[in-house]
C-alpha positions as CSV (number, residue, x, y, z in Angstrom):
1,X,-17.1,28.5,49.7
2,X,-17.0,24.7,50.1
3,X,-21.2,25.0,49.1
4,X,-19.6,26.0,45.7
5,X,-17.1,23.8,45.8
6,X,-19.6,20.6,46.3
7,X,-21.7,22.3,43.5
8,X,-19.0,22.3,41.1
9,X,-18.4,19.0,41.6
10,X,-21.3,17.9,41.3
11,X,-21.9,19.6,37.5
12,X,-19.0,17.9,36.7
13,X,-20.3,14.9,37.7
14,X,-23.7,15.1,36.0
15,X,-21.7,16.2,32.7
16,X,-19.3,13.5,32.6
17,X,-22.1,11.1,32.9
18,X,-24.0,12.8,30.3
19,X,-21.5,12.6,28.1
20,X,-20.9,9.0,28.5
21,X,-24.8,7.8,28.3
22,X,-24.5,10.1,25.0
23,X,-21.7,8.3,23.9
24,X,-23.4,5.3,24.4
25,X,-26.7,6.6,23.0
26,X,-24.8,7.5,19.7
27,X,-23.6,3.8,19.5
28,X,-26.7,2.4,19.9
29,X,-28.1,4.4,16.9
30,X,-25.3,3.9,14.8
31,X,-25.5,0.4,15.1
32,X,-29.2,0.4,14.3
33,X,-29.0,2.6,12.0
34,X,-25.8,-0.2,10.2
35,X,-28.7,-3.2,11.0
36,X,-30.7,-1.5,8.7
37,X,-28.1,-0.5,6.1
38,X,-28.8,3.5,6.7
39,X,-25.5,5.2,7.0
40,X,-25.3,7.7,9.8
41,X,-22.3,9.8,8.7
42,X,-24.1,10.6,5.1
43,X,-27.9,10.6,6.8
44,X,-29.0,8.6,3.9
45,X,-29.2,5.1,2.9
46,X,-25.8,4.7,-0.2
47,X,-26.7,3.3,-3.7
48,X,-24.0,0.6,-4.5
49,X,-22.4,2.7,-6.7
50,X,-21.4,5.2,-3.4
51,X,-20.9,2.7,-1.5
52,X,-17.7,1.7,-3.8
53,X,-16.5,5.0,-3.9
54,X,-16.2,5.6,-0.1
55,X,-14.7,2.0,0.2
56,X,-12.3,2.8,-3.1
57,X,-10.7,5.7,-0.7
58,X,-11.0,4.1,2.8
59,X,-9.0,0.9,1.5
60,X,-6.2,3.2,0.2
61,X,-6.3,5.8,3.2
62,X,-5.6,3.0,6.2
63,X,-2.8,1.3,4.9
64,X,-1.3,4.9,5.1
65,X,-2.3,5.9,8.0
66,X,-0.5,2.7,9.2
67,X,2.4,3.7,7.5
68,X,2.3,7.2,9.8
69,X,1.3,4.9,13.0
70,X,3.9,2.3,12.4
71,X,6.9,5.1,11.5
72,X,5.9,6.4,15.2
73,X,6.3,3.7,17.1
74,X,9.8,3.5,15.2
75,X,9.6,1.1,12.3
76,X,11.3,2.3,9.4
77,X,8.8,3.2,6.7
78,X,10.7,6.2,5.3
79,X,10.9,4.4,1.8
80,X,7.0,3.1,1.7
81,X,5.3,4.4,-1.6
82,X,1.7,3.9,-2.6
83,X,1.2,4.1,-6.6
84,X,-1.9,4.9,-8.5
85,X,-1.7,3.3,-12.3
86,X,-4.2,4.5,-15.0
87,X,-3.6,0.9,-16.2
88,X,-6.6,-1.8,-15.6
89,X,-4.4,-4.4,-14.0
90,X,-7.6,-6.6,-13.9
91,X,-5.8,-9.9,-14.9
92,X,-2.3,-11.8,-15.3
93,X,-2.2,-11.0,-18.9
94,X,-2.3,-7.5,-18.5
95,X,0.4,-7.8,-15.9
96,X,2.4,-9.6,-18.0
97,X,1.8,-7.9,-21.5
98,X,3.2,-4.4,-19.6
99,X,6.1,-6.0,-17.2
100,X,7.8,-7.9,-20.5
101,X,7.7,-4.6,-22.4
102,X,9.2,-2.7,-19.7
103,X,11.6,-0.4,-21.3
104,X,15.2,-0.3,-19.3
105,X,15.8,3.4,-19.8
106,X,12.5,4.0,-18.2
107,X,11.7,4.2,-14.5
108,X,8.8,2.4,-12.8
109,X,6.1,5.1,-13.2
110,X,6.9,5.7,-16.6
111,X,6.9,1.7,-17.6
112,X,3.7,1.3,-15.0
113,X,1.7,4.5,-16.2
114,X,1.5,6.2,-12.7
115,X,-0.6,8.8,-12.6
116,X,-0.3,9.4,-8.6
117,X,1.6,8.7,-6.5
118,X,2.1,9.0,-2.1
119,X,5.2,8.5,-0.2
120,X,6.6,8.8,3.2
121,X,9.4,10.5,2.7
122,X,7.3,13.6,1.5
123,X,5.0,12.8,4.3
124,X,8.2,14.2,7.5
125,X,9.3,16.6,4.6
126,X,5.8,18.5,4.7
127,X,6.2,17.8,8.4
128,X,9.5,19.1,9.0
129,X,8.1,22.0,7.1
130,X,5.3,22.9,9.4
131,X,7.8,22.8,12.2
132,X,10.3,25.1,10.5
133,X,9.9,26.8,7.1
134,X,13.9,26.8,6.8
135,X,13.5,23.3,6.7
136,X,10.7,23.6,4.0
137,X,12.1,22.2,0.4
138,X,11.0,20.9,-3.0
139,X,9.1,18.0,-2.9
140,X,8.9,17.5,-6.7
141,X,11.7,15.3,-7.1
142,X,10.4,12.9,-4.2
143,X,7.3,12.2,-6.6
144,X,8.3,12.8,-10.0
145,X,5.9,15.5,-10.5
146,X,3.4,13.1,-10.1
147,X,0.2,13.9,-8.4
148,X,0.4,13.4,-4.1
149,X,-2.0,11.9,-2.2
150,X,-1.2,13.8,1.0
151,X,-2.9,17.0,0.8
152,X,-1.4,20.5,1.5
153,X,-2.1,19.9,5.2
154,X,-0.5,16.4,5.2
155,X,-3.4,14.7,5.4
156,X,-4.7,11.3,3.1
157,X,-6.4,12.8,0.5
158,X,-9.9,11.5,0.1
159,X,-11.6,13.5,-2.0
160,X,-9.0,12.4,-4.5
161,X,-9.2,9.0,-3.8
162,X,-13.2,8.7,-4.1
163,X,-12.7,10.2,-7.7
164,X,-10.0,7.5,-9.0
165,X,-11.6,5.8,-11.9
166,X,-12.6,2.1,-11.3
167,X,-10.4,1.0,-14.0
168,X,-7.5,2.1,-12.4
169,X,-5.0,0.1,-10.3
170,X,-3.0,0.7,-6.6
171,X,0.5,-0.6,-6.2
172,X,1.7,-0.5,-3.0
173,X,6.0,-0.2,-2.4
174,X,6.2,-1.2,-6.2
175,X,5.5,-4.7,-5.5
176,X,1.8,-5.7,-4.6
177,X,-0.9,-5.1,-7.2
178,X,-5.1,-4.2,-6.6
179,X,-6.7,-3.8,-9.6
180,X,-9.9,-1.4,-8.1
181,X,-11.9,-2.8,-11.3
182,X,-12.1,-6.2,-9.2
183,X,-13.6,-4.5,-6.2
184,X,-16.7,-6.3,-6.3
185,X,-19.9,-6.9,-4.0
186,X,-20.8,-9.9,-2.4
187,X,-23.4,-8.9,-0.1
188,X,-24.5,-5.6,1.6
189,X,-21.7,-5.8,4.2
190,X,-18.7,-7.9,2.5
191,X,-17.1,-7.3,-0.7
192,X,-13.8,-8.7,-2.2
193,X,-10.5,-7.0,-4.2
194,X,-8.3,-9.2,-6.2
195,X,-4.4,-8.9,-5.2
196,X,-1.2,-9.5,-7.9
197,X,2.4,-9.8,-6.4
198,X,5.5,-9.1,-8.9
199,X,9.1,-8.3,-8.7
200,X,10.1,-4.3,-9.1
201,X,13.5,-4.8,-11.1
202,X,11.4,-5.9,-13.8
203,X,10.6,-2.1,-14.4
204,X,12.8,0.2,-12.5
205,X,15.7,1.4,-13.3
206,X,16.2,3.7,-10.2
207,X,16.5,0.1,-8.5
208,X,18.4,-1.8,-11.0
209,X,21.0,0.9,-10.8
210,X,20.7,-0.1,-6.9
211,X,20.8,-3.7,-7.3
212,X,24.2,-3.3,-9.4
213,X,26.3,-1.4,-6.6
214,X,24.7,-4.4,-4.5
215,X,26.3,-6.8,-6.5
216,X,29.5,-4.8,-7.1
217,X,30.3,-5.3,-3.5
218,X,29.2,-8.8,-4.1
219,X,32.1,-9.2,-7.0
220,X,34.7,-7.4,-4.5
221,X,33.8,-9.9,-2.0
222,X,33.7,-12.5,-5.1
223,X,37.6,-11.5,-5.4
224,X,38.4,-12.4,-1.2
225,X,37.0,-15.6,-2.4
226,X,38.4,-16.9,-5.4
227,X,41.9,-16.1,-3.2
228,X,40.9,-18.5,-0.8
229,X,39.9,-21.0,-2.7
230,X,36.4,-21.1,-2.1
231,X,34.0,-21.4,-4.8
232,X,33.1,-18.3,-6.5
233,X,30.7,-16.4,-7.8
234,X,29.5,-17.0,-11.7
235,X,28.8,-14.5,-14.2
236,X,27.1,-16.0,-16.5
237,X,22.9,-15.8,-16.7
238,X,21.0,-18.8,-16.6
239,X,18.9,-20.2,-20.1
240,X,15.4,-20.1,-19.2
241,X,12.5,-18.9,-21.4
242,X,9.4,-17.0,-20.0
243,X,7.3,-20.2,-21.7
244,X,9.2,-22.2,-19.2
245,X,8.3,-20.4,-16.3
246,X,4.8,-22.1,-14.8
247,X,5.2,-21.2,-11.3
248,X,4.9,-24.7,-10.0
249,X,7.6,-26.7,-10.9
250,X,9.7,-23.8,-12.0
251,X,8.7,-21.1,-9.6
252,X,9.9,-17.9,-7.3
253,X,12.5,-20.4,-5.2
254,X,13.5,-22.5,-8.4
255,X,14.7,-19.3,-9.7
256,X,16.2,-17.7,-6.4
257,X,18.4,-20.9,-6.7
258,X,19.2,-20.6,-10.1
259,X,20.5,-17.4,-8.8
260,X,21.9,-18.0,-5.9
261,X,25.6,-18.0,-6.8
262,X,25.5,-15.4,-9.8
263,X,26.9,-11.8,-9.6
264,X,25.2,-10.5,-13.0
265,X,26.3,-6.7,-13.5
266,X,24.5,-5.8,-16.4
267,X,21.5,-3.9,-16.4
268,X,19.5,-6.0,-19.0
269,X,20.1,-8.9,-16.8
270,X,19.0,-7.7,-13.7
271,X,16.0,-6.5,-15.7
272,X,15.6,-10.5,-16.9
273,X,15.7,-11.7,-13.5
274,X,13.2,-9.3,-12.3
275,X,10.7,-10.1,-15.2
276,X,11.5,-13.7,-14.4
277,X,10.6,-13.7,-10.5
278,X,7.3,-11.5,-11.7
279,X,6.0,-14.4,-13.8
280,X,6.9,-16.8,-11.5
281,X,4.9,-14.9,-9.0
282,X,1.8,-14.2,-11.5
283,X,1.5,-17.7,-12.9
284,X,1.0,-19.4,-9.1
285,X,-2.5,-21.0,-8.3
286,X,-3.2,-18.6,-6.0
287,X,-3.0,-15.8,-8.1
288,X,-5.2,-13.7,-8.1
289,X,-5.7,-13.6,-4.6
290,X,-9.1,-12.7,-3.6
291,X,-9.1,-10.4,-0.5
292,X,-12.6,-10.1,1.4
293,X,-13.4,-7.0,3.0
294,X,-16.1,-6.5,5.6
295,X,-17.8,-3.2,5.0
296,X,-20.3,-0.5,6.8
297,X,-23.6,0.7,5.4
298,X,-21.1,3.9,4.9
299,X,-19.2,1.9,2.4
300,X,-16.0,2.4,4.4
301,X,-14.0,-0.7,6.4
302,X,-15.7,-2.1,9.3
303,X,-13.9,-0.8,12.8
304,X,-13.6,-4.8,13.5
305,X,-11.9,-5.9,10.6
306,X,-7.8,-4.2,9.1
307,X,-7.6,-5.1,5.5
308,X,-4.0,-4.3,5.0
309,X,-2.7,-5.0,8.6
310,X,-4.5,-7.7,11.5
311,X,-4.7,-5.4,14.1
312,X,-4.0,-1.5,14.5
313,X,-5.4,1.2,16.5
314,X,-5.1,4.7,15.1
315,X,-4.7,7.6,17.1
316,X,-2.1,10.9,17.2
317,X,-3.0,14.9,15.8
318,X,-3.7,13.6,12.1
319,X,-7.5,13.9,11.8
320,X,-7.4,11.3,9.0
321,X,-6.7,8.8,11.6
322,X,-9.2,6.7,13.1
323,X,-9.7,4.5,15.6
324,X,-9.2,0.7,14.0
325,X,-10.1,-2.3,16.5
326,X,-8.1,-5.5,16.6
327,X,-9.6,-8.2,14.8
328,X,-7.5,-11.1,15.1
Protein backbone atom coordinates (compact mmCIF):
# COMPACT_ATOMS: atom_id res chain seq x y z
CA UNK A 1 0.00 0.00 0.00
CA UNK A 2 2.53 2.67 0.95
CA UNK A 3 4.53 1.29 -2.66
CA UNK A 4 1.35 2.94 -4.23
CA UNK A 5 1.15 5.52 -2.10
CA UNK A 6 4.97 6.73 -3.03
CA UNK A 7 4.02 6.10 -6.63
CA UNK A 8 1.18 8.34 -6.67
CA UNK A 9 3.10 10.85 -5.33
CA UNK A 10 5.51 10.67 -7.35
CA UNK A 11 3.14 11.11 -10.75
CA UNK A 12 1.95 14.02 -9.16
CA UNK A 13 5.13 15.20 -8.85
CA UNK A 14 6.38 14.67 -12.39
CA UNK A 15 2.93 16.30 -13.58
CA UNK A 16 3.03 19.28 -11.67
CA UNK A 17 6.43 19.87 -12.99
CA UNK A 18 5.39 19.17 -16.40
CA UNK A 19 2.92 21.47 -16.32
CA UNK A 20 4.97 24.23 -15.14
CA UNK A 21 8.15 23.73 -17.69
CA UNK A 22 5.04 23.77 -20.26
CA UNK A 23 3.90 26.83 -18.89
CA UNK A 24 7.07 28.20 -19.24
CA UNK A 25 7.73 26.61 -22.71
CA UNK A 26 4.51 28.37 -23.94
CA UNK A 27 5.93 31.75 -22.69
CA UNK A 28 9.01 31.40 -24.29
CA UNK A 29 7.19 30.83 -27.73
CA UNK A 30 4.77 33.42 -27.30
CA UNK A 31 7.26 35.86 -26.66
CA UNK A 32 9.24 34.88 -29.75
CA UNK A 33 6.66 34.40 -31.57
CA UNK A 34 5.60 38.72 -30.44
CA UNK A 35 9.64 39.46 -31.29
CA UNK A 36 8.83 38.59 -34.60
CA UNK A 37 5.37 40.21 -34.86
CA UNK A 38 3.63 36.52 -35.51
CA UNK A 39 0.53 36.37 -33.30
CA UNK A 40 0.14 33.04 -31.54
CA UNK A 41 -3.56 33.27 -30.62
CA UNK A 42 -4.58 33.76 -34.51
CA UNK A 43 -1.42 31.38 -35.92
CA UNK A 44 -0.74 33.99 -38.46
CA UNK A 45 1.07 37.08 -38.79
CA UNK A 46 -2.17 40.30 -38.68
CA UNK A 47 -2.35 42.83 -41.58
CA UNK A 48 -2.68 46.39 -40.05
CA UNK A 49 -6.00 46.51 -40.85
CA UNK A 50 -6.77 43.28 -38.11
CA UNK A 51 -4.65 44.41 -36.00
CA UNK A 52 -7.06 47.65 -35.39
CA UNK A 53 -9.93 45.67 -35.20
CA UNK A 54 -8.81 43.36 -32.28
CA UNK A 55 -7.35 46.53 -30.55
CA UNK A 56 -10.81 48.54 -31.51
CA UNK A 57 -12.54 45.75 -29.12
CA UNK A 58 -9.81 45.05 -26.46
CA UNK A 59 -9.66 48.99 -25.63
CA UNK A 60 -13.39 48.96 -25.02
CA UNK A 61 -13.66 45.33 -23.36
CA UNK A 62 -10.95 46.20 -20.23
CA UNK A 63 -12.30 49.35 -19.08
CA UNK A 64 -15.35 47.06 -18.43
CA UNK A 65 -14.06 44.42 -17.11
CA UNK A 66 -12.65 46.97 -14.61
CA UNK A 67 -15.88 48.16 -14.08
CA UNK A 68 -16.99 44.34 -12.95
CA UNK A 69 -13.44 43.99 -10.95
CA UNK A 70 -13.74 47.31 -9.30
CA UNK A 71 -17.79 46.85 -8.35
CA UNK A 72 -16.28 43.54 -6.44
CA UNK A 73 -14.00 44.84 -4.43
CA UNK A 74 -16.91 47.26 -3.42
CA UNK A 75 -16.58 50.46 -5.37
CA UNK A 76 -19.74 51.77 -6.50
CA UNK A 77 -20.00 51.46 -10.23
CA UNK A 78 -23.64 50.67 -10.43
CA UNK A 79 -24.31 53.90 -12.60
CA UNK A 80 -21.01 53.36 -15.10
CA UNK A 81 -22.29 53.43 -18.81
CA UNK A 82 -20.15 52.89 -21.91
CA UNK A 83 -21.79 54.66 -25.19
CA UNK A 84 -21.21 53.83 -28.77
CA UNK A 85 -22.05 57.04 -31.19
CA UNK A 86 -22.40 56.55 -34.95
CA UNK A 87 -21.05 60.12 -34.95
CA UNK A 88 -17.19 60.66 -36.08
CA UNK A 89 -16.22 62.74 -33.10
CA UNK A 90 -12.76 63.13 -34.81
CA UNK A 91 -12.30 66.89 -33.89
CA UNK A 92 -13.52 69.84 -31.59
CA UNK A 93 -15.72 71.16 -34.20
CA UNK A 94 -17.63 68.25 -34.55
CA UNK A 95 -17.98 68.19 -30.72
CA UNK A 96 -19.12 71.42 -30.66
CA UNK A 97 -21.36 71.67 -33.88
CA UNK A 98 -23.56 68.56 -32.07
CA UNK A 99 -23.29 69.70 -28.14
CA UNK A 100 -24.71 73.50 -29.08
CA UNK A 101 -27.56 71.92 -31.05
CA UNK A 102 -28.49 69.66 -28.35
CA UNK A 103 -32.19 69.67 -28.26
CA UNK A 104 -33.57 70.02 -24.45
CA UNK A 105 -36.57 67.64 -24.92
CA UNK A 106 -34.10 65.09 -26.05
CA UNK A 107 -32.01 62.67 -23.93
CA UNK A 108 -28.35 62.06 -24.32
CA UNK A 109 -28.47 59.14 -26.82
CA UNK A 110 -30.96 60.77 -28.91
CA UNK A 111 -28.87 64.38 -29.04
CA UNK A 112 -25.38 62.05 -29.24
CA UNK A 113 -26.68 59.42 -31.89
CA UNK A 114 -26.04 56.30 -29.69
CA UNK A 115 -26.33 53.42 -31.42
CA UNK A 116 -25.05 51.01 -28.41
CA UNK A 117 -24.91 51.25 -25.51
CA UNK A 118 -23.38 48.90 -21.98
CA UNK A 119 -24.17 49.54 -18.45
CA UNK A 120 -23.61 48.14 -15.11
CA UNK A 121 -26.75 48.15 -13.89
CA UNK A 122 -27.89 45.65 -16.60
CA UNK A 123 -24.69 43.87 -15.98
CA UNK A 124 -26.18 42.42 -11.75
CA UNK A 125 -29.64 42.54 -13.38
CA UNK A 126 -28.66 39.66 -15.98
CA UNK A 127 -26.72 38.45 -12.88
CA UNK A 128 -29.38 38.47 -10.47
CA UNK A 129 -31.18 36.68 -13.18
CA UNK A 130 -28.87 33.69 -13.48
CA UNK A 131 -29.19 33.27 -9.82
CA UNK A 132 -32.93 33.36 -9.70
CA UNK A 133 -35.31 33.65 -12.69
CA UNK A 134 -37.95 35.44 -10.22
CA UNK A 135 -35.54 37.99 -10.05
CA UNK A 136 -35.20 38.05 -13.98
CA UNK A 137 -36.88 41.52 -15.46
CA UNK A 138 -36.92 43.78 -18.40
CA UNK A 139 -33.80 45.27 -19.19
CA UNK A 140 -35.05 47.50 -22.03
CA UNK A 141 -35.69 50.47 -20.15
CA UNK A 142 -32.02 50.30 -18.56
CA UNK A 143 -30.71 50.86 -22.23
CA UNK A 144 -33.27 52.49 -24.23
CA UNK A 145 -33.71 49.80 -26.55
CA UNK A 146 -30.36 50.43 -27.55
CA UNK A 147 -28.11 47.63 -28.58
CA UNK A 148 -25.95 45.96 -25.25
CA UNK A 149 -22.68 45.19 -25.27
CA UNK A 150 -22.93 42.38 -22.63
CA UNK A 151 -23.97 39.40 -24.42
CA UNK A 152 -26.74 36.92 -23.41
CA UNK A 153 -24.29 35.20 -21.08
CA UNK A 154 -23.05 38.48 -19.50
CA UNK A 155 -20.05 38.62 -21.05
CA UNK A 156 -18.16 41.90 -23.07
CA UNK A 157 -19.20 41.31 -26.37
CA UNK A 158 -16.37 41.21 -28.87
CA UNK A 159 -17.50 40.06 -31.79
CA UNK A 160 -19.58 43.22 -31.66
CA UNK A 161 -17.01 45.39 -30.85
CA UNK A 162 -14.47 44.24 -33.67
CA UNK A 163 -17.34 45.12 -36.17
CA UNK A 164 -17.92 48.85 -34.91
CA UNK A 165 -17.18 51.05 -37.89
CA UNK A 166 -13.90 53.17 -37.52
CA UNK A 167 -15.90 56.22 -37.83
CA UNK A 168 -17.64 55.75 -34.94
CA UNK A 169 -17.00 57.15 -31.40
CA UNK A 170 -17.01 55.58 -27.46
CA UNK A 171 -18.24 57.76 -24.66
CA UNK A 172 -17.58 56.49 -21.54
CA UNK A 173 -20.14 57.67 -18.25
CA UNK A 174 -21.38 60.40 -20.76
CA UNK A 175 -18.41 62.50 -20.17
CA UNK A 176 -15.08 61.32 -21.96
CA UNK A 177 -14.96 61.14 -25.69
CA UNK A 178 -12.50 58.52 -28.19
CA UNK A 179 -13.14 59.12 -31.47
CA UNK A 180 -11.98 55.22 -32.88
CA UNK A 181 -11.25 57.19 -36.34
CA UNK A 182 -8.06 58.65 -34.48
CA UNK A 183 -6.79 55.22 -33.58
CA UNK A 184 -3.82 55.41 -35.39
CA UNK A 185 -0.36 53.42 -35.81
CA UNK A 186 2.81 54.57 -34.82
CA UNK A 187 4.90 51.62 -35.05
CA UNK A 188 4.32 47.79 -34.98
CA UNK A 189 3.80 47.74 -31.18
CA UNK A 190 2.49 51.30 -30.09
CA UNK A 191 -0.35 53.11 -31.49
CA UNK A 192 -2.23 56.32 -30.12
CA UNK A 193 -6.31 57.34 -29.61
CA UNK A 194 -7.27 60.86 -29.29
CA UNK A 195 -9.43 61.69 -26.00
CA UNK A 196 -12.24 64.72 -25.75
CA UNK A 197 -13.72 65.64 -22.21
CA UNK A 198 -17.22 67.59 -22.04
CA UNK A 199 -19.89 68.25 -19.65
CA UNK A 200 -23.19 65.86 -19.84
CA UNK A 201 -25.94 68.59 -18.92
CA UNK A 202 -25.17 69.95 -22.18
CA UNK A 203 -27.32 67.11 -23.68
CA UNK A 204 -29.28 65.24 -21.20
CA UNK A 205 -32.28 65.86 -19.99
CA UNK A 206 -32.63 62.70 -17.67
CA UNK A 207 -29.73 64.69 -15.73
CA UNK A 208 -30.90 68.10 -15.99
CA UNK A 209 -34.14 67.03 -14.46
CA UNK A 210 -31.61 65.65 -11.71
CA UNK A 211 -29.49 68.62 -11.44
CA UNK A 212 -32.92 70.71 -10.80
CA UNK A 213 -34.19 68.66 -7.56
CA UNK A 214 -30.31 69.24 -6.73
CA UNK A 215 -30.68 72.75 -6.75
CA UNK A 216 -34.27 72.85 -5.30
CA UNK A 217 -32.80 71.64 -2.12
CA UNK A 218 -30.19 74.18 -2.70
CA UNK A 219 -33.09 77.13 -2.84
CA UNK A 220 -34.73 75.55 0.46
CA UNK A 221 -31.47 75.79 2.01
CA UNK A 222 -31.15 79.30 0.11
CA UNK A 223 -34.37 80.26 2.36
CA UNK A 224 -32.47 79.04 6.07
CA UNK A 225 -30.08 81.52 4.70
CA UNK A 226 -31.44 84.63 3.67
CA UNK A 227 -33.20 84.29 7.44
CA UNK A 228 -29.98 84.44 8.94
CA UNK A 229 -28.65 86.98 7.26
CA UNK A 230 -26.10 85.35 5.30
CA UNK A 231 -25.63 86.01 1.82
CA UNK A 232 -27.79 84.27 -0.49
CA UNK A 233 -28.07 82.45 -3.37
CA UNK A 234 -28.65 84.44 -6.88
CA UNK A 235 -30.91 83.51 -9.53
CA UNK A 236 -29.98 85.25 -12.16
CA UNK A 237 -27.52 83.57 -15.08
CA UNK A 238 -24.37 85.06 -15.88
CA UNK A 239 -23.78 87.08 -19.60
CA UNK A 240 -21.22 85.15 -21.29
CA UNK A 241 -21.13 84.25 -24.99
CA UNK A 242 -19.77 80.86 -26.39
CA UNK A 243 -17.20 83.38 -28.56
CA UNK A 244 -15.98 84.32 -25.14
CA UNK A 245 -15.25 81.09 -23.95
CA UNK A 246 -11.27 80.31 -24.88
CA UNK A 247 -10.47 77.92 -22.24
CA UNK A 248 -7.50 79.82 -20.98
CA UNK A 249 -8.41 82.89 -19.55
CA UNK A 250 -12.03 82.00 -19.37
CA UNK A 251 -12.03 78.32 -18.63
CA UNK A 252 -13.73 75.21 -16.60
CA UNK A 253 -12.85 77.05 -13.03
CA UNK A 254 -13.57 80.72 -14.34
CA UNK A 255 -17.01 79.44 -15.00
CA UNK A 256 -17.42 77.08 -11.81
CA UNK A 257 -16.96 80.51 -10.09
CA UNK A 258 -19.20 82.33 -12.13
CA UNK A 259 -21.48 79.74 -10.71
CA UNK A 260 -20.57 79.26 -7.60
CA UNK A 261 -23.41 81.19 -5.79
CA UNK A 262 -26.30 80.77 -8.39
CA UNK A 263 -29.34 78.38 -7.83
CA UNK A 264 -30.60 78.47 -11.69
CA UNK A 265 -33.97 76.22 -11.83
CA UNK A 266 -34.71 76.32 -15.24
CA UNK A 267 -33.99 73.79 -17.54
CA UNK A 268 -32.54 75.89 -20.51
CA UNK A 269 -30.16 77.22 -18.05
CA UNK A 270 -28.82 74.27 -16.75
CA UNK A 271 -28.54 73.20 -20.36
CA UNK A 272 -26.35 76.67 -20.91
CA UNK A 273 -24.05 75.94 -18.20
CA UNK A 274 -23.47 72.46 -19.35
CA UNK A 275 -22.73 73.65 -22.97
CA UNK A 276 -20.62 76.25 -21.36
CA UNK A 277 -18.28 73.92 -19.18
CA UNK A 278 -18.14 71.57 -22.58
CA UNK A 279 -16.44 74.32 -24.52
CA UNK A 280 -14.44 75.39 -21.85
CA UNK A 281 -13.25 71.83 -21.63
CA UNK A 282 -12.87 71.32 -25.64
CA UNK A 283 -11.08 74.65 -26.36
CA UNK A 284 -7.97 73.83 -23.77
CA UNK A 285 -4.38 73.24 -25.24
CA UNK A 286 -4.43 69.97 -24.40
CA UNK A 287 -7.29 68.99 -26.22
CA UNK A 288 -7.24 66.53 -27.97
CA UNK A 289 -5.39 64.50 -25.76
CA UNK A 290 -3.30 61.84 -27.43
CA UNK A 291 -3.37 58.52 -25.51
CA UNK A 292 -0.54 55.99 -26.54
CA UNK A 293 -1.21 52.48 -26.27
CA UNK A 294 1.35 49.68 -26.37
CA UNK A 295 0.07 46.77 -28.37
CA UNK A 296 0.74 42.83 -29.12
CA UNK A 297 1.45 41.35 -32.53
CA UNK A 298 -2.35 40.15 -31.71
CA UNK A 299 -3.47 43.69 -31.93
CA UNK A 300 -4.80 43.56 -28.42
CA UNK A 301 -3.26 45.66 -25.16
CA UNK A 302 -0.01 44.62 -24.00
CA UNK A 303 -0.36 42.48 -20.46
CA UNK A 304 2.28 45.38 -19.16
CA UNK A 305 0.58 48.34 -19.92
CA UNK A 306 -3.74 49.36 -18.56
CA UNK A 307 -4.91 51.99 -20.94
CA UNK A 308 -7.99 53.06 -18.98
CA UNK A 309 -6.66 52.29 -15.44
CA UNK A 310 -2.56 52.12 -14.15
CA UNK A 311 -2.65 48.99 -12.66
CA UNK A 312 -5.39 46.08 -12.48
CA UNK A 313 -5.25 42.43 -12.37
CA UNK A 314 -8.29 40.52 -13.69
CA UNK A 315 -9.49 37.51 -12.32
CA UNK A 316 -13.18 35.91 -11.02
CA UNK A 317 -15.70 33.29 -13.23
CA UNK A 318 -16.14 35.82 -16.24
CA UNK A 319 -14.08 34.24 -19.04
CA UNK A 320 -13.84 37.76 -20.60
CA UNK A 321 -11.51 38.64 -17.91
CA UNK A 322 -7.88 38.44 -18.17
CA UNK A 323 -5.02 38.69 -16.31
CA UNK A 324 -3.67 42.62 -16.62
CA UNK A 325 -0.09 43.27 -14.95
CA UNK A 326 0.70 46.42 -13.15
CA UNK A 327 2.49 48.80 -15.03
CA UNK A 328 3.16 51.74 -13.01
Amino acid sequence: MKKYKIFFFAVFVFFLIFKFLNNKYQKYIINKNEEKGFCTSENKYLTDEEKLRNLKADFLAIEMEHWIRAGREGFNVYDNTMYISKFNFNNKGEIIKVISTAKLDKTFEDNMGIVAVATMQEYYDNKDCKKDKRRCKDLNENKNNLKSLWTKDNRVDINYLKSLPINYSVITYGRTIYPLSSLKKISNSNYSIEEYSIDKLCCDNKEILKSIKTIDLKMIGNMKRMKEGEKNYSTKEPDLNLDQIDGQNIDNIYIMKLYENLALNEPEQIQRYGIRMSMASLRKDIYPFVRRILVTACGTISEEEQVFNSSETQSGEDVSLRKRNKLY
